[in-house]
C-alpha angles and dihedrals in degrees: 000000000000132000157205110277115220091166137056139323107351120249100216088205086060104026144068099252127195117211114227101195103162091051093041089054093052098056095038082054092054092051099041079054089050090246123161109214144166123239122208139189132137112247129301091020088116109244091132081066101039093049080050086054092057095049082057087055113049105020085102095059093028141031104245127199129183127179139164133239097195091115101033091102120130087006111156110209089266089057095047110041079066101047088048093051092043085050094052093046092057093045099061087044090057088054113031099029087232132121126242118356088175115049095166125047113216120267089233134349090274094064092055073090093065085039098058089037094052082042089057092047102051097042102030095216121118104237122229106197119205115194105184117185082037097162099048088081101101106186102103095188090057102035086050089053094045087051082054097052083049096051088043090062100041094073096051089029093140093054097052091041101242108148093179148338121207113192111205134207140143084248152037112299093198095101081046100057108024111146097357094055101072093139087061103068111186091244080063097077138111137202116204102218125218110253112285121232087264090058103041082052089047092052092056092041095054080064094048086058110041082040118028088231112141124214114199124251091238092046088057095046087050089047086045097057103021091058083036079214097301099157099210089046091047097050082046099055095037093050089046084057101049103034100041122004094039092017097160106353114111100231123062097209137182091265089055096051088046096057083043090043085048093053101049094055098034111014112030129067097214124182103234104047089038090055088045091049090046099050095039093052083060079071099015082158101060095033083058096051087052089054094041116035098043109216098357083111122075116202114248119177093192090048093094089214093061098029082061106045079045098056091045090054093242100122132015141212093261097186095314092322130096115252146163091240094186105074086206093056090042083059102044091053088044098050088041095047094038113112114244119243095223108157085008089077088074091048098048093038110028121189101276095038113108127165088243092084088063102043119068106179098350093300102116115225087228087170076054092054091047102057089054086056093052085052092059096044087066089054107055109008101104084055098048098031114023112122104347124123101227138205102230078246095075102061079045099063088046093062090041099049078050102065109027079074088064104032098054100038079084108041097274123123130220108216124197130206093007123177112246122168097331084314138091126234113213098227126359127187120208106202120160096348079305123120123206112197123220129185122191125209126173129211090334135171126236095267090053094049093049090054089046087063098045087045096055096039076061094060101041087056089044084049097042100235142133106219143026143182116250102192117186133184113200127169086201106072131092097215141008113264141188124205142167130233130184130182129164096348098317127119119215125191108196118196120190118197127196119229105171108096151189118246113278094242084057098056118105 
């Protein structure tokens, strides 16, 4: 019986596999042209697979190679000359199931010509040669004379026998070749895509089948946006629920995907998200100003802060502007790069306050709540927001760090940055099998806040409500105010908070 992969390359005989055929079709119809071409993605998207998958396809036709760079570092000619001969030895054992393909390494990196021409003689088959981790081979002299080669070859490729060569990495080559690269025209160049909806769907569905085990509608559509399609993340989160949180009951529910959703953000140290925490806190400033400040980023390849946090599959191109595409990466590096509240918890929360003054027959008073935050607010905001540029996460993480006091006091869950209907709701509290919506906006005009309403009438219908929270910081107001708004059936409760204030020693 197969299973989720959460390592590695995935074994298509024991594990879950998605077809790509688009893509696939893309890369079988360069080589078929003769075309040499670069292939890209950031890390655990899967490309190490899908260029597997390729060799399976055409090893028949072709004679296909592939070989990795990843320890080709501070390798001198001689080095590696051998390495690269080695690689390509146990690479064509893999495949093939037969010993040695290279007896004798080239004299120098010129003579890997004569190499591949004598390859293509003696076996009769066209190569098609695959280099992943391209761009981790650090010696700039040697990896200049082997694009030459390349290059070399590329012109007379018929007659050496090269079908193709397809150079790998989690990122853009195009600082890496340059002039010497000519073969490699930019219009040459893949991206290897996260997993779309249909094929998220199609990966649970493989284990419905071969088990009989059901995940709910609701739990595909939570593994769908929280991994973003991620496909490590997705195997991850679909093996969790069927090894450990549903482990021999025959339904996958809602209650099964929240204690997995829990673990991965507060129990587990999971590989993925560990390796996303680690590389965001490098440029914890501008990461904050992506989460923080939606769309106030463009994507810049060529920017190395964002080169970096891209690469490292921390951020995205989300049409021209820099995001955290994967909802379950955007909470872990909330919940990591959020302050503590430390002595603020008294003060939120003081001895007497309990979260049975705001609930009346499980419906939580959330305009009640609020009124004690604001309470608190004239209390301490001198103190928290006097004087600070902030990110509109901040406030954010105040709120949130409110009301998650109360809330959970009694078994109920704040949630931040949540999917809802191809969107994403700032805060929502989940309270009784009841969800209260809450959108956050910071210091902002009258369109915005126009569009702030619209937005937020669009998630209360997706969500099929009646009501939501509007919260807005603003360091232009003279007083805190409360109003309500209603349009086409929707209720809206808008709360504006003050945040320009007097000096703490003038505070009575």
């Amino acid at each position: 019986m197969r299973r989720f992969c959460t390592s590695g390359p995935v074994d298509k005989k024991t594990c879950y596999y998605v077809e790509r055929p688009e893509l696939m079709k893309e890369a079988i119809d360069h080589i078929e042209n003769w075309r040499y071409f670069t292939v890209s993605a950031p890390r655990q998207t899967g490309k190490t697979t899908f260029l597997n998958e390729i060799v399976e396809k055409i090893k028949d036709k072709y004679l296909p190679i592939f070989i990795s760079f990843e320890s080709y570092m501070n390798k001198d000619e001689k080095d590696f000359l051998e390495t690269l001969v080695e690689d390509i030895n146990r690479s064509y054992k893999k495949i093939y199931k037969e010993e040695k393909l290279i007896e004798k390494t080239p004299k120098n990196i010129d003579d890997i010509r004569n190499t591949i021409e004598k390859l293509y003689i003696t076996k009769g088959k066209e190569l098609v040669l695959m280099i992943d981790e391209f761009e981790r081979f650090d010696n700039e002299r040697i990896m200049n004379q082997f694009l030459h080669v390349i290059r070399t070859i590329y012109h007379n490729k018929e007659v050496y026998g090269l079908r193709s060569v397809i150079l790998i990495s989690v990122g853009y080559l195009s600082g890496i070749l340059e002039d010497n690269a000519s073969p490699f025209n930019i219009a040459e160049h893949m991206e290897v895509p996260y997993f779309t909806k249909e094929q998220v769907y199609d990966l649970l569905n493989q284990h419905e089948k071969e088990t009989g085990q059901i995940f709910e509608e609701e739990v595909k559509e939570l593994i769908w946006h929280n991994a973003g399609g991620q496909p490590g993340l997705t195997n991850a989160l679909a093996y969790d629920l069927v090894a450990k949180k549903a482990k021999n009951e025959k339904i996958i529910t809602k209650s099964h995907f929240e204690k997995t959703l829990y673990d991965y953000l507060r129990k587990y140290i999971d590989k993925n998200i560990a390796n996303i925490i680690n590389k965001a806190k490098k440029e914890k400033e501008l990461v904050m100003k992506i989460l923080f400040e939606p769309g106030s980023v463009e994507f810049n390849i060529y920017d190395e802060r964002i080169n970096y946090l891209y690469l490292n599959g921390v951020i995205d191109n989300c049409e021209g502007k820099c995001c955290v595409r994967v909802p379950l990466y955007y909470k872990a590096l909330y919940d990591r790069f959020k302050p503590q509240i430390n002595s603020e918890k008294e003060k939120m929360k003081p001895f007497g306050e309990t979260v049975k003054n705001y609930i009346s027959n499980g419906i939580l008073d959330l305009n009640k709540l609020m009124k004690r935050y604001i309470e608190y607010i004239k209390q301490r905001g001198a103190i928290m927001f006097k004087g600070r540029n902030y990110y509109e996460g901040v406030y954010q993480y105040n709120l949130d760090q409110f009301l998650s006091l109360y809330v959970e006091a009694t078994e109920g869950k704040v949630y931040p940055e949540t999917q809802v209907g191809g969107g994403r709701i700032d805060l929502l509290i989940n309270l009784n099998n009841m969800e209260y919506l809450i959108e956050i906006k910071a210091n902002i005009d009258t369109d915005e806040y126009e569009k702030a309403k619209k937005q937020l009438i669009e998630y209360i219908k997706r969500k099929g409500l009646k009501e939501g929270w509007l919260i807005i910081y603003s360091n232009t107001i003279e007083d805190f105010k409360y109003i309500i708004e209603e349009k086409d059936g929707v209720k809206i409760h808008v709360w504006f908070i003050k945040t320009n204030f007097e000096n703490p020693s003038k505070i009575k």
